[in-house]
N, C-alpha and C positions, 0 to 999 in steps of 0.2 A: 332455468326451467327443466331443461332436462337433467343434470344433479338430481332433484326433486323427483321427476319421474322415476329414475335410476334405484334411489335409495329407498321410495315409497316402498318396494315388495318386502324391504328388510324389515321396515318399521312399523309393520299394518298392529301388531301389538303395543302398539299407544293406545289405543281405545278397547283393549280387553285389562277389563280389574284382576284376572285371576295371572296374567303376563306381568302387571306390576308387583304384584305377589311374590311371585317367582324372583323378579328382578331382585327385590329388596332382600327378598331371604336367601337367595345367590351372595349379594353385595355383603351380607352380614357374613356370611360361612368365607366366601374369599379371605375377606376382614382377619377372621379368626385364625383361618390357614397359615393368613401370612404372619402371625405372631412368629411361629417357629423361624421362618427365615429371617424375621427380622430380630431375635434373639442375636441368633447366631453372626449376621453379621455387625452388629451395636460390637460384640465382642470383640471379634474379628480385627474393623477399624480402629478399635483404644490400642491398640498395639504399635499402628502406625502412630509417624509422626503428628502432632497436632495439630500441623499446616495442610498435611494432608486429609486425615480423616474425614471430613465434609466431602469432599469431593471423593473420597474411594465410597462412601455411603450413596451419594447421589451416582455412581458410574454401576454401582453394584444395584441398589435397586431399578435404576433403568435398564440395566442386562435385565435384569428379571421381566420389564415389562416388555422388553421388545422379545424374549424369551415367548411367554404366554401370549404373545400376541402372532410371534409365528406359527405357535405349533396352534393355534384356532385356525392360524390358515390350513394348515395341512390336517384338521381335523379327520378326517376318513382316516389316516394316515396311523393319527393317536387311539382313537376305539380299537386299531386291528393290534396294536399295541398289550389286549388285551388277551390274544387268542391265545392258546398254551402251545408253545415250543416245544417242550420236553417234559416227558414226566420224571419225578424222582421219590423216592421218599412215600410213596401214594397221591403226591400233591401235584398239578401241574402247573409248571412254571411258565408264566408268559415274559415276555420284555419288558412291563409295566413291574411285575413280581423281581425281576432282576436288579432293573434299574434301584428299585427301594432297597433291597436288599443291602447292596452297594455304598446307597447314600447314608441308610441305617448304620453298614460297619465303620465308613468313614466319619460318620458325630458320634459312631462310641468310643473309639481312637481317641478322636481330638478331645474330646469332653474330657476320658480317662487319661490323657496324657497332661492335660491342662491341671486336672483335679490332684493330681501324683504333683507336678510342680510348685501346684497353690500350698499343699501341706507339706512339702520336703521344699524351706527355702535353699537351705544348701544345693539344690539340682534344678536351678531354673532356664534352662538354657531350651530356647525355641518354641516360648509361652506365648498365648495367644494375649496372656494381660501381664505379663512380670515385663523386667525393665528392659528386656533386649526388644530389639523394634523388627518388624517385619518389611521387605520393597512394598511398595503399590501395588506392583505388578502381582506380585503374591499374593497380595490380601486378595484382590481383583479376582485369580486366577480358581483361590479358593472360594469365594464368591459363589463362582459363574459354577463349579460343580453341584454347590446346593440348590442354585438357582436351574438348573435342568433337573432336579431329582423333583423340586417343592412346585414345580411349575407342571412336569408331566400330573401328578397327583393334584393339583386344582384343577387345571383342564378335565382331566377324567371327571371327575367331584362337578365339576360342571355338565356335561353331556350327561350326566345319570337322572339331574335336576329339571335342563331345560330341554328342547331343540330346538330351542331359537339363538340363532347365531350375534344376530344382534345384541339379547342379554347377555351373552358370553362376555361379548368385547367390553358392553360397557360398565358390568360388573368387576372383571379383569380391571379395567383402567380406572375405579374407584379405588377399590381395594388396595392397588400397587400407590395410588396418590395418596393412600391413607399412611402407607407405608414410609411413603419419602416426605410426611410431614412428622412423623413419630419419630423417624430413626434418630437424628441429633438428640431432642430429647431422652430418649432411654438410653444413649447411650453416655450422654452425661450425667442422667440417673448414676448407672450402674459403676461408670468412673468415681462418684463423690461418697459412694457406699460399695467399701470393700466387700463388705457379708451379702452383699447381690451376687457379687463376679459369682459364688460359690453355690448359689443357689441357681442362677440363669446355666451355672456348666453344668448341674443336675437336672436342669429342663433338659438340656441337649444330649445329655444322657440315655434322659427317658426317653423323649423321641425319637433317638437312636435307635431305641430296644424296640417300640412300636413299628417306626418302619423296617425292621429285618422281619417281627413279629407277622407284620401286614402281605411281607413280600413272601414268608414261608406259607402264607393262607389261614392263618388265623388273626381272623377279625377284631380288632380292639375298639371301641365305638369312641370318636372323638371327645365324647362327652364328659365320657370318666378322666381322657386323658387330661381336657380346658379343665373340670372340677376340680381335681389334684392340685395343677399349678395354678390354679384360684386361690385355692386354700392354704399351699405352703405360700402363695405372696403374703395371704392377710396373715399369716401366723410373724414373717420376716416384718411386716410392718410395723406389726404389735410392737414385735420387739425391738425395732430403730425408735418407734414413740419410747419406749418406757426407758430406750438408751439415752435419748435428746433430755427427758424425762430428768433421769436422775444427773447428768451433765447440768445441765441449771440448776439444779439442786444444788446441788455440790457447787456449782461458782457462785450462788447467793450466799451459801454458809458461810464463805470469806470475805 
C-alpha cells in the first residue's frame, strides 16, 4: 500500500490522453534513435567470435539501458549539459556540443577505416567485419563509448518532448527492449548479405557527419537523415530481390 502511495505522484498521467500521446510519440522517436546504436553495434559484434556475439549484443545493449536510465536520474545534471562553455568559431559550445562532436569523429574514423579495408582486400587488418576477430572486452568497450554519446542525445530528445519523468523511463525501457529484440536479427541480416556491411558503414558515416554537424550548431532534422537510409535500404533491397531473382534463374536454366 504504501509502494502504491509512493509511486501514485509519478503516474497521475495514466488518466490524461494528451500524456499517452506524448508517451507513444516518445516510444516511437526512442525507437528510431536507437537505430543508429544499433547499426553500429550488429556490426561491431559480427567480428567477434560467434560464441560470443549474443552475449557482447545483450551486455552492450544493457550498458545502454542502465546508461539512459542513470543519466534520467541525474536529469538536472543532463539539461545544464546544455549551457555554453566556450565560445569559438561564433558558435557556443556546450558539453552536450562536445560530447557529439566526439562521438561524430569517432563513427567517421571507424566507418572510414572499415570502408578503406572493405574495398582494399589486401589491407585488412583491424576490420570491424573482415576475418581478423576483435576481445569482448573491446567490442564491449567500443560499445559503451557510442552508448554514452546516443544515450546523452535521447535523454536530451526526451526533456525537450515531456516533463514527465515517468514517460522518460518507460519510453527509455521500450525502446532499449526493442533494441535487444532486433539486435541478433539484423545482425545476422547483415552477416548473410555482404553489400549491407557497405551500406550500414555508410549509415555510420553519415551519422557521423550529422553528429559533428549537430555538435558544431547546425541543425540537420532527423527526418531527412531516417528518409535517406529509408531509401538507400529499399534501393539495396530492390537490388538483393532482383540478385536472388536472376540466381533462380540461372539455376532453372540448368
Amino acid at each position: 500500500m504504501q509502494l502504491v502511495e509512493f509511486l501514485a505522484p509519478h503516474f497521475h498521467f495514466v488518466s490524461d490522453p494528451t500524456a499517452w500521446v506524448a508517451l507513444l510519440t516518445l516510444i516511437l522517436l526512442e525507437v528510431v534513435l536507437g537505430i543508429d546504436n544499433l547499426i553500429f553495434i550488429s556490426i561491431l559484434t559480427n567480428k567477434l567470435p560467434e560464441a560470443q556475439r549474443v552475449r557482447a549484443r545483450r551486455l552492450g545493449i544493457s550498458a545502454a539501458l542502465v546508461m539512459r536510465l542513470i543519466l534520467l536520474a541525474t536529469i538536472s545534471v543532463i539539461v545544464q549539459l546544455t549551457a555554453p562553455v566556450f565560445t569559438a568559431f561564433g558558435h557556443g559550445f556546450s558539453w552536450r556540443d562536445l560530447i557529439l562532436i566526439a562521438g561524430g569523429l569517432f563513427l567517421v574514423w571507424k566507418a572510414t577505416k572499415e570502408i578503406h579495408h572493405t574495398v582494399d582486400p589486401q589491407d585488412h587488418q583491424d576490420t570491424m567485419v573482415g576475418t581478423l576477430q576483435m576481445s569482448l572486452a573491446g567490442a564491449i568497450f567500443q560499445i559503451l563509448l557510442l552508448d554514452l554519446v546516443f544515450s546523452i542525445d535521447s535523454i536530451i530528445t526526451a526533456v525537450g518532448m515531456t516533463d514527465e519523468i515517468a514517460i522518460m523511463y518507460i519510453a527509455v525501457i521500450v525502446a532499449v527492449s526493442v533494441m535487444m529484440l532486433a539486435a541478433t536479427p539484423l545482425a545476422n541480416f547483415i552477416a548473410r548479405n555482404p553489400s549491407i556491411v557497405m551500406l550500414a558503414l555508410g549509415f555510420l558515416l553519415m551519422i557521423g557527419m550529422t553528429l559533428i554537424a549537430d555538435g558544431m550548431g547546425y541543425h540537420v532534422p532527423k527526418g531527412y537523415i531516417y528518409a535517406a537510409m529509408g531509401f538507400s535500404a529499399l534501393v539495396e533491397g530492390l537490388n538483393m530481390l532482383a540478385r536472388n531473382r536472376k540466381k533462380q534463374g540461372s539455376g532453372g536454366g540448368h
